[in-house]
Every structure is written in structure tokens, then in C-alpha cells.
KEKE-3310 file (N, C-alpha, C; in steps of 0.2 Angstrom, whole numbers, plus 5000, padded with zeros to 4 digits):
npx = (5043:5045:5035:5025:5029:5026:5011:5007:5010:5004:4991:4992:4993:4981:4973:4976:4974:4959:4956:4959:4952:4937:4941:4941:4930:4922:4926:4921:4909:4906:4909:4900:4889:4890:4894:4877:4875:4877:4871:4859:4855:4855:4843:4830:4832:4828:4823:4822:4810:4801:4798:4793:4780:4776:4769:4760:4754:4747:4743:4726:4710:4703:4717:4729:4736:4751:4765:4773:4786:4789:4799:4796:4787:4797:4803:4797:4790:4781:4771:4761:4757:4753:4740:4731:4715:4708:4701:4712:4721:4731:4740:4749:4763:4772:4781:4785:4782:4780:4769:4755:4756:4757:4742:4734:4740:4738:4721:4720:4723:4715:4703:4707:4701:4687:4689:4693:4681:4677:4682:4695:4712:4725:4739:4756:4764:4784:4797:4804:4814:4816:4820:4815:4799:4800:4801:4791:4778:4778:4781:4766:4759:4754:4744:4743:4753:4766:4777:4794:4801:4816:4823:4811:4807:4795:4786:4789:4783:4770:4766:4771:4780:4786:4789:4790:4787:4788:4785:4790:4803:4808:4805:4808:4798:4786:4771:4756:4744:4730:4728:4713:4712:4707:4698:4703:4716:4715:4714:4702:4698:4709:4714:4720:4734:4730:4718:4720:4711:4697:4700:4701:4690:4684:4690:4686:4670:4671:4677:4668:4659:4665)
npy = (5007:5020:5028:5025:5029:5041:5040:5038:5053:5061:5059:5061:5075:5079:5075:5083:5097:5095:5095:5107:5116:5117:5126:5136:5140:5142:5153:5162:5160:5164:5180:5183:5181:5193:5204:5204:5205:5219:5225:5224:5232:5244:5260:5257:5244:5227:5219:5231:5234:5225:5225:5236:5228:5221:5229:5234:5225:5221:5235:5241:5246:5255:5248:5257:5272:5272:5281:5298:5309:5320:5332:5346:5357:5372:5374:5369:5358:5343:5332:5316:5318:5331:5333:5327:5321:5329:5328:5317:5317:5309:5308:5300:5303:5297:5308:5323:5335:5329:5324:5318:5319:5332:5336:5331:5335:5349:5349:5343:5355:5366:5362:5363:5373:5367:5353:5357:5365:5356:5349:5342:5340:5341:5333:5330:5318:5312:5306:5316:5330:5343:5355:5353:5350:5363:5370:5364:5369:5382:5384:5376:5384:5379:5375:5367:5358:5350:5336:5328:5313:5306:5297:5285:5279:5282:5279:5266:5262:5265:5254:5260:5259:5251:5236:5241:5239:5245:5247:5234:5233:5235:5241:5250:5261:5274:5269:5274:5280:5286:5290:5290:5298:5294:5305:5300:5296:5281:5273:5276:5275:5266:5271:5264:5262:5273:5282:5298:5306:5313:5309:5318:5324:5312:5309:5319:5318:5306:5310:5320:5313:5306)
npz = (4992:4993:4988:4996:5007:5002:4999:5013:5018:5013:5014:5030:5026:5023:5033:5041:5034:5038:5047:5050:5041:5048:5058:5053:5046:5057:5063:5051:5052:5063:5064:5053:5061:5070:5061:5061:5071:5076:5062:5068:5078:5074:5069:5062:5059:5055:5066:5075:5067:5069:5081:5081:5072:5082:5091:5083:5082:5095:5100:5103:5102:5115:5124:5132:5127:5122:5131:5127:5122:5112:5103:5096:5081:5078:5091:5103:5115:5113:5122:5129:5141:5139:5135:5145:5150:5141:5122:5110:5093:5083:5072:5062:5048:5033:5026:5029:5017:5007:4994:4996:5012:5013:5007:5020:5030:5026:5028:5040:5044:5041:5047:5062:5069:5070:5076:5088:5095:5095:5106:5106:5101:5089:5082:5071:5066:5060:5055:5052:5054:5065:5060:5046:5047:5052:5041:5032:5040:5038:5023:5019:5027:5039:5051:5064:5077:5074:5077:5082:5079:5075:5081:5081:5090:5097:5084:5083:5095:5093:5082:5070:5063:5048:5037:5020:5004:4987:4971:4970:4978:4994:5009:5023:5033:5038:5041:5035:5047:5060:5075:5087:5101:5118:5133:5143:5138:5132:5117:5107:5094:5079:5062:5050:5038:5030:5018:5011:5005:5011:5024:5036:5037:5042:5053:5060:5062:5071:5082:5087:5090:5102)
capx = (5043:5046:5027:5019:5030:5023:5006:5007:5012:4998:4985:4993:4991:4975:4969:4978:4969:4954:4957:4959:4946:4932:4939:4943:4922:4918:4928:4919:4901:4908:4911:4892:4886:4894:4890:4872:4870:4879:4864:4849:4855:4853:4838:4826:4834:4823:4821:4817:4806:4798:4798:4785:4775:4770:4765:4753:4746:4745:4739:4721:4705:4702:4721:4730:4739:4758:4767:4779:4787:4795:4801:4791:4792:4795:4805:4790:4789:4775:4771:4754:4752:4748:4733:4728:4708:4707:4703:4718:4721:4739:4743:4757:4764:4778:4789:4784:4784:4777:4761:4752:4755:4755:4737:4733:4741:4731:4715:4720:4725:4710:4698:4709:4694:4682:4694:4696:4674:4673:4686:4701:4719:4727:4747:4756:4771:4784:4803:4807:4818:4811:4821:4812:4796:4799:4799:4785:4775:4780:4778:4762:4753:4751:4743:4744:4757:4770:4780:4798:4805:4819:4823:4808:4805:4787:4784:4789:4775:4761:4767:4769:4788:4786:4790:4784:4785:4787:4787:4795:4806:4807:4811:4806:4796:4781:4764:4752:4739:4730:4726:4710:4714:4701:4703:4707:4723:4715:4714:4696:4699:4710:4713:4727:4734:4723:4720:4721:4706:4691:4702:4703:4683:4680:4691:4682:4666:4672:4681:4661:4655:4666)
capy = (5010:5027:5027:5020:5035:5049:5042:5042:5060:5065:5056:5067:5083:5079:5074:5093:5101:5095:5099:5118:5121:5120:5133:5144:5140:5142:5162:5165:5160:5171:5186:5184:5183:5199:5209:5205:5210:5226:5227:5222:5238:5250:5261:5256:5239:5223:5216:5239:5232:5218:5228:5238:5226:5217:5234:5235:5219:5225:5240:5239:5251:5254:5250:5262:5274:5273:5288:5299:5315:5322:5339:5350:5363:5381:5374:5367:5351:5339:5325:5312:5320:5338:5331:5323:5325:5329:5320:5319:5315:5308:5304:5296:5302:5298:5313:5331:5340:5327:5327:5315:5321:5340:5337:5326:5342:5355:5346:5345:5361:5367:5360:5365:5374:5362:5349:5363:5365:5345:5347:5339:5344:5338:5333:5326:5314:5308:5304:5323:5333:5347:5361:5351:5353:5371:5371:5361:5371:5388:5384:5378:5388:5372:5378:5360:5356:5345:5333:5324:5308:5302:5289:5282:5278:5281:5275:5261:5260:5264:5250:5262:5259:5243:5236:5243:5237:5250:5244:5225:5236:5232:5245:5251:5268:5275:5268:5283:5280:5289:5287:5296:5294:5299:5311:5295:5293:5276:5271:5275:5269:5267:5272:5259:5263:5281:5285:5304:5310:5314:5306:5323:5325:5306:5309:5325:5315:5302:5314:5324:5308:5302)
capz = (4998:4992:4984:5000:5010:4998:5001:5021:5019:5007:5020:5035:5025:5021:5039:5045:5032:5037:5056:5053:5039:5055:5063:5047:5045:5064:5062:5046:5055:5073:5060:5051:5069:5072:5057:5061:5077:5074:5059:5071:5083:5070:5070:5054:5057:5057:5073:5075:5062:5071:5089:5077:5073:5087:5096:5080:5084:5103:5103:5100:5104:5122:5126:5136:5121:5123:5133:5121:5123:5107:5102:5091:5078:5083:5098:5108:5114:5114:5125:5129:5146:5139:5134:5149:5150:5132:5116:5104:5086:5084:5066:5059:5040:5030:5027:5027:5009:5000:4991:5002:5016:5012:5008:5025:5036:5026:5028:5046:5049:5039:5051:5068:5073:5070:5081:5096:5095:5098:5112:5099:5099:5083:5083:5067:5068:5057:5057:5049:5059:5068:5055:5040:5051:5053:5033:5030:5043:5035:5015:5017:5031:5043:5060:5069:5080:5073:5081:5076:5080:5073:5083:5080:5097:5097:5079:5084:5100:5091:5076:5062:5058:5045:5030:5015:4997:4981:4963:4971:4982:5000:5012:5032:5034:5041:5037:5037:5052:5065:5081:5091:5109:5124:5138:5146:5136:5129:5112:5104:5087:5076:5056:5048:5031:5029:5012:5012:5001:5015:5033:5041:5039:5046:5060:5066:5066:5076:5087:5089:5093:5107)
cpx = (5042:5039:5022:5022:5026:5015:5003:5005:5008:4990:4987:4992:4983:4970:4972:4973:4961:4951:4954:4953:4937:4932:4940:4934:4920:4920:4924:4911:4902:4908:4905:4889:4886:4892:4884:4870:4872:4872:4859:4852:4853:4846:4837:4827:4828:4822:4819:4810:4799:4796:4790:4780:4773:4767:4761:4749:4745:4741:4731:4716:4702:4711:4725:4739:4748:4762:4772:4782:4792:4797:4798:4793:4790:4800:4803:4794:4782:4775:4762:4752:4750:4743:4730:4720:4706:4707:4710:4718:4729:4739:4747:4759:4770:4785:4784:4786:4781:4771:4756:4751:4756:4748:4734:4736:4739:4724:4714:4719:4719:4704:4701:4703:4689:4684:4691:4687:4672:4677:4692:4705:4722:4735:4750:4763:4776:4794:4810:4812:4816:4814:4819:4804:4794:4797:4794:4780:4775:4779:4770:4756:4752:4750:4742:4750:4761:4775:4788:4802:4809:4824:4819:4805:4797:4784:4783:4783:4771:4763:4766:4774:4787:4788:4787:4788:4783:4789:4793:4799:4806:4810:4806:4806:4791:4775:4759:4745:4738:4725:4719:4711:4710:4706:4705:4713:4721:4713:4709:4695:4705:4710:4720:4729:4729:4726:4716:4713:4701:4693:4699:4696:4681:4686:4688:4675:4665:4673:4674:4659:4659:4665)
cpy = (5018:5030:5025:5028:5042:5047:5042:5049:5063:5065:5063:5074:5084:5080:5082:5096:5101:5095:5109:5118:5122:5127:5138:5145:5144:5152:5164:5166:5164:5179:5187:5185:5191:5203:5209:5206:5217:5229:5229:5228:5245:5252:5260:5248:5232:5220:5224:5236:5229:5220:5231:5236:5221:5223:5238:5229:5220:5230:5239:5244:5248:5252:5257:5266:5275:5280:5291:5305:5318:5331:5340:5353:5368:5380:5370:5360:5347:5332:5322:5317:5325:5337:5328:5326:5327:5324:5323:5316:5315:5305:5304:5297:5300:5302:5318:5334:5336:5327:5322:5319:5329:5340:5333:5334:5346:5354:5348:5352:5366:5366:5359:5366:5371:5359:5354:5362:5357:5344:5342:5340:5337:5337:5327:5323:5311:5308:5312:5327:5340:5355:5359:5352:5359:5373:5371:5368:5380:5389:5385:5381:5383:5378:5373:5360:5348:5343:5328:5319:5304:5296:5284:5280:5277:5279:5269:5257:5261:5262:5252:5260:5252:5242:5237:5240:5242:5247:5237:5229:5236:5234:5247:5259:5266:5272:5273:5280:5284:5288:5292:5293:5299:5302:5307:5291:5283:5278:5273:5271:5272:5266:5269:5260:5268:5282:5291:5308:5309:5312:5312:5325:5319:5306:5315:5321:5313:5306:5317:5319:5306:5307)
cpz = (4998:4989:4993:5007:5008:5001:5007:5021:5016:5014:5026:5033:5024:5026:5042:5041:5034:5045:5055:5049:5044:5057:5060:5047:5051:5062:5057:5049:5060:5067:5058:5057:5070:5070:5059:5067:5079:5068:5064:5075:5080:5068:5061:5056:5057:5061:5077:5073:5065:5078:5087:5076:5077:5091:5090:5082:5091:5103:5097:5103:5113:5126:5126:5130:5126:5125:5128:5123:5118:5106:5095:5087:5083:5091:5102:5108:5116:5117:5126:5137:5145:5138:5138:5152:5144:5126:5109:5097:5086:5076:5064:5050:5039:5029:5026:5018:5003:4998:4997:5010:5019:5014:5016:5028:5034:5028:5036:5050:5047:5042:5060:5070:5077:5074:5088:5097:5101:5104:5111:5098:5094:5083:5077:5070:5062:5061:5055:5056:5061:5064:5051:5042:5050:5047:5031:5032:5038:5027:5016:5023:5037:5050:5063:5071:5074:5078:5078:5081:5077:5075:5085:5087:5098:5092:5082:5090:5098:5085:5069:5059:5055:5039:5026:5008:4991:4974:4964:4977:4990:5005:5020:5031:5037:5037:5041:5042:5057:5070:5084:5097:5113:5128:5145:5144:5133:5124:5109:5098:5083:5068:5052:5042:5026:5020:5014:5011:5008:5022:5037:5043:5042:5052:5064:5067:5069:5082:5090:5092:5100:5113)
residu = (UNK:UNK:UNK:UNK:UNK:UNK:UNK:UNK:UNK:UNK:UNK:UNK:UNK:UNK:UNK:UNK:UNK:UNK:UNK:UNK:UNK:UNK:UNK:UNK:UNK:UNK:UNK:UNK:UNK:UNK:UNK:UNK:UNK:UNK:UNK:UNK:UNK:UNK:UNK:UNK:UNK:UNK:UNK:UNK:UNK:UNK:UNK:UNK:UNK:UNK:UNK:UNK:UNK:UNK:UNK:UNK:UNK:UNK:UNK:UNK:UNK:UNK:UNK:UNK:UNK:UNK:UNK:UNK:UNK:UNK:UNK:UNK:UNK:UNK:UNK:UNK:UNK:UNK:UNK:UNK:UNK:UNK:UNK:UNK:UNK:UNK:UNK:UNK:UNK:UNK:UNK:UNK:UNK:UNK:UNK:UNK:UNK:UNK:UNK:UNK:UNK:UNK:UNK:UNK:UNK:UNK:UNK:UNK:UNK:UNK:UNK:UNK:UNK:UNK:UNK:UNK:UNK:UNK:UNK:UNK:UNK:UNK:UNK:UNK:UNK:UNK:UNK:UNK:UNK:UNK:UNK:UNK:UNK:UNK:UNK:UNK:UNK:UNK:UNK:UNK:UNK:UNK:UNK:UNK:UNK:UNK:UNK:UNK:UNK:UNK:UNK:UNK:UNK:UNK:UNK:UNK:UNK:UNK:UNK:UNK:UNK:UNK:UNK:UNK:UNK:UNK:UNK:UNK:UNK:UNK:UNK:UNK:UNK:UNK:UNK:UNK:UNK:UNK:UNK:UNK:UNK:UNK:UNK:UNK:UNK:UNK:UNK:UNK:UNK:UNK:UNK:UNK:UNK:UNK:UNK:UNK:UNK:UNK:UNK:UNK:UNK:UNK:UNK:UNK:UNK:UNK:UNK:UNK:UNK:UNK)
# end
């Protein structure tokens, strides 16, 4: 009797246990939820990520260029309607300072002129902060207008903010692209993953050409 009572009582603890561990599950699953939509609000995050790239697969030549209005070096600020009537050059770098995109803003700024001739204002972009900016622009002599978005904001409309991939490595920046856009604020052509060596002289071409 005493055997058949113990294992009633074993049964009942078993059936309770097996009540609550759901909702121990259910809280653990509501807590992941939670963390992760706390993640996905955060800027660089991947649903940022993903906003990024469908406004790469969207925007496309002849579409009407994304409006933007950021803050410059030097104080200025730069926006898509100062250029309204003009062709522009909007290129997108990685980070200010580094070697890449050092030579990419010489080359540019080296060829302002030539730009201004064709009728061309030149404006670079990245996620630098407008006193880092200031640095760049002063180290190495830049005379282009730069522009700084660190909330991404406009990376993200013109589909540069994406995953990028470094020796396996697997992280969210800028992919270096640039845009020419007519004096009708659409899209002429674009330049996707620029390799640096010679860009600045095949975007003045096209720029003469259009």
C-alpha cells in the first residue's frame, strides 16, 4: 500500500513538473524575443542592414536620387536640393584616414576643377563624424566638400550600409560606391564596389558626357 502511495505521489510531482516547465520555456522564448528586438533597433543592426539592401536593389539609374540633408565639415551643411539644376557626384567611402579612401578624396579633390568645367559638384560621404572630417580634410589638403552621417540615415537610402566579410569575419560598413546624379536629381549611373585606382578620372568622363 505504502509502495503504490509513493508512486501516486511520484506521478503527481511529475505531472506538476511538467505543467510549469512550458511556462519556464514560454518566459525564456518572451526574453529572446525581447533581446532581439532591442538588437534589430540598433543602428548598424541587421534588419538596418536589410533596409540597406533593398534600397540597393531599388535604386537604379534613372530613378529619382534619395533626398538627404547632412552636416558638413567646416560647419556647413550639405543637402540634395543645393544641387538642384546641377550634376552631382555623391560618393560613398568607408572611413576617412585610411589609405583607400585618402587616395579616392585626393584624386577627387585633385580633379575639382575639371568637375566645376563639366558643370559637377563633387560631395564625399561616410559615417565619420564631422570633427574626424575636419582632420581628414586638413591633413591631406582635401578641397571637396565633405559630408557626415552617422546615423546612417542616407547610407542606408542609397544601399551602401551592408554586410561585408574580412578574412571570414562578418561585419556591417560602408561599401565604397558612387553616384552621378543629373540636374534633374535622378540617378545617371551608378559605380558599385569602386575600385579606387583610376574611379575619379572615369567619373569625370561620364560626368562630361552627360
Amino acid at each position: 500500500m505504502a509502495a503504490k502511495k509513493a508512486k501516486t505521489t511520484a506521478k503527481k510531482a511529475a505531472t506538476k513538473g511538467a505543467r510549469k516547465a512550458p511556462k519556464k520555456s514560454a518566459g525564456k522564448a518572451a526574453a529572446k524575443t525581447k533581446t532581439a528586438a532591442k538588437q534589430g533597433s540598433k543602428p548598424g543592426s541587421k534588419p538596418a542592414a536589410g533596409k540597406a539592401a533593398k534600397a540597393a536593389a531599388t535604386l537604379a539609374v534613372g530613378a529619382r536620387a534619395p533626398k538627404f540633408a547632412l552636416a558638413g565639415d567646416g560647419g556647413s551643411s550639405i543637402a540634395l536640393d543645393d544641387f538642384a539644376g546641377h550634376k552631382l557626384v555623391l560618393y560613398f567611402y568607408p572611413k576617412a584616414n585610411t589609405s583607400g579612401c585618402t587616395v579616392e578624396a585626393m584624386d577627387f579633390s585633385r580633379l575639382k576643377d575639371a568637375f566645376a568645367k563639366a558643370g559637377t559638384s563633387v560631395v564625399g560621404v561616410s559615417a565619420d563624424s564631422v570633427k574626424a572630417l575636419d582632420g581628414f580634410k586638413e591633413k591631406r589638403s582635401l578641397t571637396i566638400p565633405l559630408a557626415s552621417d552617422p546615423a546612417r540615415k542616407t547610407l542606408e537610402a542609397y544601399g551602401v550600409w551592408q554586410e561585408k566579410s574580412l578574412y571570414g569575419r562578418k561585419f556591417f560598413g560602408i561599401v565604397r560606391t558612387t553616384f552621378l546624379i543629373g540636374p534633374d536629381q535622378r540617378i545617371a549611373r551608378i559605380w558599385p564596389k569602386v575600385s579606387v585606382a583610376g574611379h575619379a578620372e572615369e567619373v569625370l568622363e561620364a560626368a562630361k558626357a552627360l
